[in-house]
N, C-alpha and C positions, 0 to 999 in steps of 0.2 A: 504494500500500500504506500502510493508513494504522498506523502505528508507535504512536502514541499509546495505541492499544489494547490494547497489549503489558503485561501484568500485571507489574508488577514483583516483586519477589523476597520484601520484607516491608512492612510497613504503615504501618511508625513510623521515625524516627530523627531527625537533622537535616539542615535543609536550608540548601544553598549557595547565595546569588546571585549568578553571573558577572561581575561588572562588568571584564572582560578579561586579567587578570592570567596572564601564563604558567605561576603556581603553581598555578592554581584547583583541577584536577585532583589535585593533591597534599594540598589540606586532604581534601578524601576520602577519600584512601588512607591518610591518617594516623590520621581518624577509624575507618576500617575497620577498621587496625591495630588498635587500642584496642579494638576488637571493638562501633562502636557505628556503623548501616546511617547510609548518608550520601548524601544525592544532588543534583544540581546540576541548577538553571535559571539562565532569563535573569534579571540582573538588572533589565530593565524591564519584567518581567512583569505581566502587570495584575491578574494575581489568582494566589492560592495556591493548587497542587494540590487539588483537593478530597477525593483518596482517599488522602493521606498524611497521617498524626496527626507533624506534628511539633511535637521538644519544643524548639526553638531555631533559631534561623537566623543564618549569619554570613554574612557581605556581603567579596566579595574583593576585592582589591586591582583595581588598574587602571589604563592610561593616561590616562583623562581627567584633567584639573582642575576641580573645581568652579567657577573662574573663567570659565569658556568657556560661552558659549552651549547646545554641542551637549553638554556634560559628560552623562551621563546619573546620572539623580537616584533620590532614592530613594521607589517606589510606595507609595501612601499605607495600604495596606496591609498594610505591614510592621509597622509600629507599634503600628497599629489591632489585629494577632491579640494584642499584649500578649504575646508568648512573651520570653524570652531572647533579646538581640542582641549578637555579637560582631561587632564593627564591623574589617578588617585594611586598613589601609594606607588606600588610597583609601576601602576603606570606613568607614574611623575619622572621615574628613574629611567623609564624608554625615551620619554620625551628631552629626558638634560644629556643624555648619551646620544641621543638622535644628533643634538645640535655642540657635539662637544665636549659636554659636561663629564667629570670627573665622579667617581662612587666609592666609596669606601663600603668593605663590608664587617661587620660585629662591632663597629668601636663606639657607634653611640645607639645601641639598641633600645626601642620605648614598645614598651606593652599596657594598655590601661592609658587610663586619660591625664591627661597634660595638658598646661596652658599654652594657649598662642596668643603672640602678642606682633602686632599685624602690625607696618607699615607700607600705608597707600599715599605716600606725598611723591607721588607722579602721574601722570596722563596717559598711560597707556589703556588701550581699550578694554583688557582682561581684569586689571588690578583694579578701575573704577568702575567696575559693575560691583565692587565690595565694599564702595565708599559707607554705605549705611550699616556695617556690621559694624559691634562693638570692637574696641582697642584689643582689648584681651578678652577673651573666650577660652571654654573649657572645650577638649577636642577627646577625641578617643584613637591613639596611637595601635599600630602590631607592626613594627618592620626592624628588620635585621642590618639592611643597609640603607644608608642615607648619603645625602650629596654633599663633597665636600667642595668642586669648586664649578663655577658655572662658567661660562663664554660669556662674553661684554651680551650680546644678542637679552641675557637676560635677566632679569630685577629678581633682587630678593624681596620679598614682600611680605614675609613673615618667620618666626622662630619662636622655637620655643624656649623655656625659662632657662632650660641647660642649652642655648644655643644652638640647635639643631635645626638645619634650615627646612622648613616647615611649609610654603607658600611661597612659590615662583610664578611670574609671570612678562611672558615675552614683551620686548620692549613694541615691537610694532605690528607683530599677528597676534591674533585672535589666540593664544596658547596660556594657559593658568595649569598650574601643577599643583597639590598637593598632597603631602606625605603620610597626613591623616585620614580619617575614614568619614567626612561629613554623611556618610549614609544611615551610619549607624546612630540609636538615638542618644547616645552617650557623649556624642559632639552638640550641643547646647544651640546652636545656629546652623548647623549643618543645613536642614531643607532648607536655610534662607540662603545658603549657598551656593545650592544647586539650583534652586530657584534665578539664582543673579544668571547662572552663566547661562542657563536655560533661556530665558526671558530677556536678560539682559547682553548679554554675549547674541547668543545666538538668533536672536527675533523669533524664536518656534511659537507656534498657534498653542492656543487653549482650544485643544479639542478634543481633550477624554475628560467629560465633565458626566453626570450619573447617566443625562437623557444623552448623550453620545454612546456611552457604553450599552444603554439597551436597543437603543436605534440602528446602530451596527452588529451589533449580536443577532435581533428580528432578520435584518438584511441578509445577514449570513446565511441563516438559515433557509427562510425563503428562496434564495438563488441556489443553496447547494442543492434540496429535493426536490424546487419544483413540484409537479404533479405525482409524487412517489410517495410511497409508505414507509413509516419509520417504524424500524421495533427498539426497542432499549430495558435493561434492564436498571434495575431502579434496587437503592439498597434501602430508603430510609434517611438517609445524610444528605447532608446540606447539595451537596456537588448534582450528585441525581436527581434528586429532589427537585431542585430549581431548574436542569437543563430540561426535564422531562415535562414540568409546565412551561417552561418556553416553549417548548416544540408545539405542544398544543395551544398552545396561544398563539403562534407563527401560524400552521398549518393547519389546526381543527381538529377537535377528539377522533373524528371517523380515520383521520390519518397516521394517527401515532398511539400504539399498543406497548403499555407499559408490561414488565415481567419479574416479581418480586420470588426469587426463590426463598422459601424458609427450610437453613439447613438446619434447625432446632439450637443453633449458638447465638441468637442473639436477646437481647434485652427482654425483661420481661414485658410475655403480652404484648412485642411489639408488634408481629405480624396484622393483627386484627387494628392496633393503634394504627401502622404505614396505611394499611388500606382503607381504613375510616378518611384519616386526612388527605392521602392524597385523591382518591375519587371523589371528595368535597371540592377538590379542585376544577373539577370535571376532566378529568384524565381517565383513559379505560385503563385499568391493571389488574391485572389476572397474579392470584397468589399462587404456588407451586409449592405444599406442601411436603417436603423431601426432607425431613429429620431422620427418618430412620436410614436410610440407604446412606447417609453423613456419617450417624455415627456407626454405621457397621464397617464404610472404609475406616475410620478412622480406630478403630478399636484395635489397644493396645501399643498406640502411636504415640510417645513420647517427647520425638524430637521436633521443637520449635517448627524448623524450616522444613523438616516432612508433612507436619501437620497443614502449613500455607501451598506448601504442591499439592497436596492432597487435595483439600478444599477449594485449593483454584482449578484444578481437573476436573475434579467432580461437577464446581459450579460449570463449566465451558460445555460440561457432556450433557450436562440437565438443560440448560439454554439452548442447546444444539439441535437436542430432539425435539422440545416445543418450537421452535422454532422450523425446524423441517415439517414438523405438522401441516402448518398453517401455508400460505400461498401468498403472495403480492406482496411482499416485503421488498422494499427496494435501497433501502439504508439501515444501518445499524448505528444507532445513538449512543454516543458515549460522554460522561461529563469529565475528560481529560481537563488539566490544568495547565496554565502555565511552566508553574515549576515541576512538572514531571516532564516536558518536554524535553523542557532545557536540562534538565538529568538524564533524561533518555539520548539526549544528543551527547554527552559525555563532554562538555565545554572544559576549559580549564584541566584543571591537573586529573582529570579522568575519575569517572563514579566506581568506588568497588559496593559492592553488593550488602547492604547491612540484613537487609531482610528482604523475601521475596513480594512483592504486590499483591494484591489480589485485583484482575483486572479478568477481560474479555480478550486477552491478546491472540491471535490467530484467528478467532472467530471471521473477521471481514473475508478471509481468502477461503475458507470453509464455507461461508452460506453463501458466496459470490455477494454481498454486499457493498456497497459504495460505504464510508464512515461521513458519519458530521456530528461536529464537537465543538458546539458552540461555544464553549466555555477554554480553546484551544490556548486561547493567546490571553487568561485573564488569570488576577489571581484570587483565593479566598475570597479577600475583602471585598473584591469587584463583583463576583456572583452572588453575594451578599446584597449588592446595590441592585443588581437586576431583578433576583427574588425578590426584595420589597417592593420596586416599581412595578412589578406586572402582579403583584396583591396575593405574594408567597404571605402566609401567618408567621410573624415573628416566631410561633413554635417549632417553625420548620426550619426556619432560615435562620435562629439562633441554636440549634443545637448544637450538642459537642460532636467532633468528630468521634465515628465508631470503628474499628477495623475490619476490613471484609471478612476475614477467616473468626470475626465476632470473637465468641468468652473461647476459646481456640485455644487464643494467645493470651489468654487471663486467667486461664487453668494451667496451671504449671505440671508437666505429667501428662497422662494419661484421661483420655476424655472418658466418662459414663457419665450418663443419665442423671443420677441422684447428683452428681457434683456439678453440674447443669444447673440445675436445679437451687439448689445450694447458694449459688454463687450470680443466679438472675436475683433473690429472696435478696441478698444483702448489696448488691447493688444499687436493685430499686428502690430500697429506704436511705440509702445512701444519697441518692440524686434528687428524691423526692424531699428529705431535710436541707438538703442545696435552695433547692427551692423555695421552702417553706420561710426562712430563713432568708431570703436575699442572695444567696450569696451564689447562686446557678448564674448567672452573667458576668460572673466578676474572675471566672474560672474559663479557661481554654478550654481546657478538657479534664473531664472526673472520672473514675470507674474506681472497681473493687478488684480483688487480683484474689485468687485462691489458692494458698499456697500450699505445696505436698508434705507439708509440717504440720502435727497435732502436737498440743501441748495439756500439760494436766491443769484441771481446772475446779471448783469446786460451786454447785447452782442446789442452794438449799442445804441438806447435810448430805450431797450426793457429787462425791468425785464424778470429773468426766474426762474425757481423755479425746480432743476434738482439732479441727481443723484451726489453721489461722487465715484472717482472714486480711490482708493489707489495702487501703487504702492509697490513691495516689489521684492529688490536683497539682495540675501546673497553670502557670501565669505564661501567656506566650502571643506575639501577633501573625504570627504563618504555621507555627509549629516546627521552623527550622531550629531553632534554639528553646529553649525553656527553663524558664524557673520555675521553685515550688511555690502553689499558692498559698499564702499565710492568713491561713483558716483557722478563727479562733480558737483555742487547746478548748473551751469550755465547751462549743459546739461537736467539737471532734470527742467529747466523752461523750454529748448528748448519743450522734452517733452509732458510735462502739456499743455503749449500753445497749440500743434500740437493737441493733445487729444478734449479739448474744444471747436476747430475751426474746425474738422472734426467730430468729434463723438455729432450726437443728439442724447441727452439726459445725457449728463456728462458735469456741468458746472464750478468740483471743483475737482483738484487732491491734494492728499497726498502722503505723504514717508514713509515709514513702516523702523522705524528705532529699530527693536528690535533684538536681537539675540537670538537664542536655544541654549540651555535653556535659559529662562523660554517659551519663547512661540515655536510653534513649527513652522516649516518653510512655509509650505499652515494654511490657515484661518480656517479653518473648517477641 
């Protein structure tokens, strides 16, 4: 399926070069924010989009050093368009090497934030688009190597307290460097920085503002099926959820057949909950009852990453056959994201595998389907704006994300039925005091984890000898990173108590207080 052909959203904006940095993702969404269309390649790409007008390109940070052999460098066609260059971190150090510039590497290493103390007492185009930032500002630094001498060609324009030069910018092109990470929200004026060179640098349009984002998404759709039938499967979560009443709001219930498989792992009473809501929608979707034939593969299955092939086999074989059922399908619906693209394209210093997905992949070449994903070129946040615009229920379009292989990967061990069971019972009271309580929006994501640990316990004058049950909230805005969320200790007894006193067979709860990195936000 060739992806490439996949129209994107609009025509124009700026464009991102990868060079590996774990922010990349984030100068886009910042851009977005600002309401100005933003999209990301590799940065050794040989050549520039041919069907995007952009008015500026900034080059991200990244592991390499320019010292290294394998560093990668910057395409000689960057330069060459003569557009605006924001140069961030690694790529501030392509841009002072491009033109001269000198690099040391280890001698003045900054990790975490740091002040920058700015000087703009000169006229060049780059460095007065910054004139209204504050003197000094707090930034948020991670580089190993820094610049130590520049070519006349270019102004220092800023440093920080230990003198590290920090903010460069060309005396008479359009070229701004910086060594810190304005993307991140740790830099205090960052968006107003990107903002300058955006808007002010580079003159690009405001034209990803909410009625742009669903007015191009409509578009998309309608021109990719045309006169054709869509099938899609549908989890419950926010991504399907909303692409799947778009489609019907584009095309019309009679054109688009939702397919919610229930492999018996997920939330409690969700199946009957998904299908209530979304046929409120007025969407057709057919449930597929399949828990037992789930848990008969899966029985006696242990391992994390067997358990997600498993489950992702299984879902592709159960969609396959209803799907060969039926007649006139002429698309397969999928709510793809942005940042899985760009993971799946392997940008930057290359994706190794933490866990497997659980998706529909192969399926389009199996039923001879065209794909369309509306949701291709967007992120979280943004199919968040299009579900409220086209009148998704905040209950839909605010939920936490759930993982396709469901309590899978929340049972630690071995799947059966009563531990199923077990562990939807203490979830549900768990999500529903979330709620009760305030504090369900103030959380990324919540769930319970079931661990293959009993501990001895005493309920009444009666030892018991029972499961543990651990909780885990994190505080996060995409889910690439996360913190724990800090849940009051007196609620998190309320809790625990409710857990132990209603859920047999859990007679010990825990708090999973760790944040991603290092560990990742699901157990398994």
């Amino acid at each position: 399926m060739d992806h490439q052909n996949i129209k994107r959203p609009v025509d124009d904006g700026i464009l991102i070069l990868d060079y590996g940095s774990q922010y990349t993702l984030l100068i886009a969404r910042r851009l977005r924010e600002i309401g100005i269309y933003a999209e990301i390649i590799d940065g050794i790409a040989t050549k520039a989009p041919e069907d995007f007008q952009f008015h500026g390109i900034i080059l991200s940070g990244g592991p390499d050093s320019v010292h290294t052999e394998d560093g990668r460098q910057l395409p000689s066609w960057v330069l060459d368009a003569k557009k605006p260059i924001l140069g961030i971190c690694y790529g501030m150090q392509l841009l002072a090497q491009e033109f001269g510039g000198q690099l040391r590497s280890g001698e003045a290493r900054e990790y975490g934030s740091a002040k920058l103390i700015l000087n703009l007492e000169d006229d060049c185009r780059a460095s007065q688009s910054l004139k209204n930032l504050p003197h000094e500002q707090t930034v948020w630094m991670s580089h190993g190597d820094d610049i130590s001498h520049l070519e006349d060609s270019f102004r220092i324009i800023g440093k920080t307290e230990d003198g590290v030069i920090a903010a460069v910018a060309h005396k008479e092109l359009p070229l701004l460097g910086l060594q810190f990470h304005p993307e991140v929200q740790h830099s205090d004026h960052g968006k107003d920085i990107l903002e300058a060179f955006a808007v002010g640098v580079c003159s690009a349009n405001i034209n990803w503002q909410a009625d742009d984002v669903v007015k191009a998404t409509i578009k998309y759709v309608k021109d990719t099926v045309g006169e054709g039938n869509v099938l899609m499967a549908v989890s419950g979560g926010v991504d399907s959820t909303v692409a799947v009443c778009l489609l019907t709001e584009a095309l019309g219930a009679d054109k688009v057949t939702a397919v919610f498989v229930d492999h018996g792992l997920l939330r409690k009473n969700e199946a009957e909950w998904v299908h209530e809501k979304i046929t409120a929608m007025g969407v057709h979707l057919e449930v597929l009852n399949r828990r037992e034939s789930f848990y008969e593969a899966l029985a006696g299955v242990d391992d994390p990453e067997q358990k997600r092939k498993i489950i992702g086999r299984k879902f592709i074989s159960e969609f396959e056959a209803f799907a060969k059922e039926r007649s006139g399908f002429t698309h397969l619906g999928q709510g793809t994201l942005y940042p899985d693209v760009i993971e799946s394209a392997g940008h930057g210093a290359g994706a190794k595998v933490i866990k497997s997905h659980h998706n529909v992949g192969g399926l389009p070449e199996k039923l001879h389907l065209a794909l369309v994903e509306p949701f291709r070129y967007l992120f979280k946040d943004e199919v968040r704006v299009v579900g409220r615009r086209i009148g998704v229920p905040d209950e839909l379009v605010d939920r936490h994300p759930f993982p396709g292989p469901g309590l899978a990967v929340r049972i630690l061990g071995a799947i059966e039925e009563e531990k199923v069971r077990v562990l939807q019972d203490a979830d549900d009271i768990f999500i529903k005091k979330l709620r009760e309580f305030d504090h369900y929006n103030d959380v990324w994501q919540a769930f319970a984890v079931l661990l293959p640990v009993k501990t001895v316990g005493v309920m009444g004058d009666n030892r018991t000898y029972q499961w543990t049950c651990a909780l885990r909230a994190v505080s996060a805005t995409d889910g690439m990173t996360a913190g724990v969320s800090d849940l009051p200790l007196e609620f998190l007894v309320k809790v625990s108590d409710e857990i132990v006193r209603k859920v047999d067979g859990i007679n010990r709860v825990v708090y999973d207080i760790t944040t991603k990195p290092p560990a990742t936000i699901e157990w398994e």
